[in-house]
C-alpha positions as CSV (number, residue, x, y, z in Angstrom):
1,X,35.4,11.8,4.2
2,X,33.9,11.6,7.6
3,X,30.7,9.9,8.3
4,X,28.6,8.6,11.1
5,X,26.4,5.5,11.6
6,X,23.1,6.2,14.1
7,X,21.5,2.8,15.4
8,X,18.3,3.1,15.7
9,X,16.0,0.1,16.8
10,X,16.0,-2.2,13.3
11,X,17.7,0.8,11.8
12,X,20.5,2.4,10.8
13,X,21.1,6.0,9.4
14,X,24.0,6.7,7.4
15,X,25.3,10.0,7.0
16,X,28.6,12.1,5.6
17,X,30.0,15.1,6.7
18,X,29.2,16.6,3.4
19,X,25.3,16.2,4.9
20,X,24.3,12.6,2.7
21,X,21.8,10.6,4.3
22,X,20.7,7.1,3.6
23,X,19.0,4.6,6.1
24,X,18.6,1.2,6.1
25,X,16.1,-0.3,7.8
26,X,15.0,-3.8,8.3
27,X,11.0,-4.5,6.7
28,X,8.1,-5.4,8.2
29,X,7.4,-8.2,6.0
30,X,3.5,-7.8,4.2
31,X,3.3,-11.1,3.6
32,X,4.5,-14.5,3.5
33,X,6.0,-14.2,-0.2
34,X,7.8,-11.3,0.9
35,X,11.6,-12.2,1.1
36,X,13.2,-8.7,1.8
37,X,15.4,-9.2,4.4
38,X,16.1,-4.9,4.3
39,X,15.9,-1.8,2.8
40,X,17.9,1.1,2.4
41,X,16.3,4.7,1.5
42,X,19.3,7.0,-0.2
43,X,17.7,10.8,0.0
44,X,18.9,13.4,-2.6
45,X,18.4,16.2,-0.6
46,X,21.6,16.9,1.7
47,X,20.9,18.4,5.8
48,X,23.9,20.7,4.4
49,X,20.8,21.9,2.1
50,X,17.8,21.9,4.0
51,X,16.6,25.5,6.2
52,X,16.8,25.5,9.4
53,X,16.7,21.1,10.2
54,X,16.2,19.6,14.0
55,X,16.0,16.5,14.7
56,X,11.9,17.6,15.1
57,X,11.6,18.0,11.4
58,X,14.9,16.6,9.7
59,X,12.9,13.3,8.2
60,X,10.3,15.6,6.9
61,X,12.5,18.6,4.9
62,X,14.2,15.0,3.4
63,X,10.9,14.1,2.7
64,X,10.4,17.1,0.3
65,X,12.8,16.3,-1.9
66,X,13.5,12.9,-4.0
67,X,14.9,9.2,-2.7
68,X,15.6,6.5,-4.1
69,X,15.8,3.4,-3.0
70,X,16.7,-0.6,-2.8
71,X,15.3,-3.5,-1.8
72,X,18.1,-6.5,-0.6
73,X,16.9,-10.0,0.0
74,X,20.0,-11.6,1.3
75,X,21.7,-9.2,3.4
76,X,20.5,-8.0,7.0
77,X,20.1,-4.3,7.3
78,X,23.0,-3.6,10.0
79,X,25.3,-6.0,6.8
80,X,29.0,-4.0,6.4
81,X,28.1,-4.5,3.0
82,X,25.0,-2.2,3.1
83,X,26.4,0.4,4.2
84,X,29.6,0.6,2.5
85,X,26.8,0.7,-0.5
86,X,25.0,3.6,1.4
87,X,28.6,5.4,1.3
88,X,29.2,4.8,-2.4
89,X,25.7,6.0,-3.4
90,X,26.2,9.2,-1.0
91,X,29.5,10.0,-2.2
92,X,30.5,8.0,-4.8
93,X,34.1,9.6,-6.2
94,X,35.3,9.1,-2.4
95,X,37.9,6.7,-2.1
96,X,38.6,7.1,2.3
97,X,36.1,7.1,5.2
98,X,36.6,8.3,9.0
99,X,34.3,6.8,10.9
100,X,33.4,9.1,13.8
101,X,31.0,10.3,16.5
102,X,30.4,13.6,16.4
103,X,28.4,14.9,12.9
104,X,24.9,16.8,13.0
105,X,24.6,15.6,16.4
106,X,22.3,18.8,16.8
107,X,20.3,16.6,14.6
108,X,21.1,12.8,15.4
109,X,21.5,12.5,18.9
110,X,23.7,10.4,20.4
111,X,21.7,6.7,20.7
């Protein structure tokens, strides 16, 4: 399956041809005790599902719909290992990923 990995500053969104999205995202920490080093957000909702999204109003149809989430204390939110994780959760019977540039760029513009 294809996907696509947007950098965004201390950010990076995941998603699959199939329309999955996940980000991961590094935390502003809230307080000295806090030792989350990132976190990623795994949305149920798919762009393949959503009416009418733009990259205007993509983050808020996701929004609507449920998440989940994880908190990682020893990996840095750009880690490999993150987002091969992000790519099991979004599609997790698929066994081969493409790499490539050019999904829902409509919605993800090129950074």
């Amino acid at each position: 399956m294809k996907f696509r990995l947007v950098q965004l500053t201390n950010e990076i969104v995941v998603v699959t041809e199939c329309g999955g999205v996940a980000t991961i995202s590094q935390p502003e920490r809230s307080n000295e005790d806090d030792n989350r080093t990132a976190i990623t957000d795994y949305f149920c909702l798919r762009i393949t599902d959503l009416k009418n999204p733009t990259k205007d109003n993509v983050w808020d149809l996701l929004a609507e719909g449920k998440a989940q989430y994880n908190e990682w204390t020893h990996h840095k939110f750009n880690d490999i290992e993150l987002i091969i994780d992000a790519l099991k959760w979004l599609s997790p019977c698929e066994k081969h990923w493409e790499l490539v540039r050019d999904l829902f760029t409509e919605i993800f513009p090129q950074s």
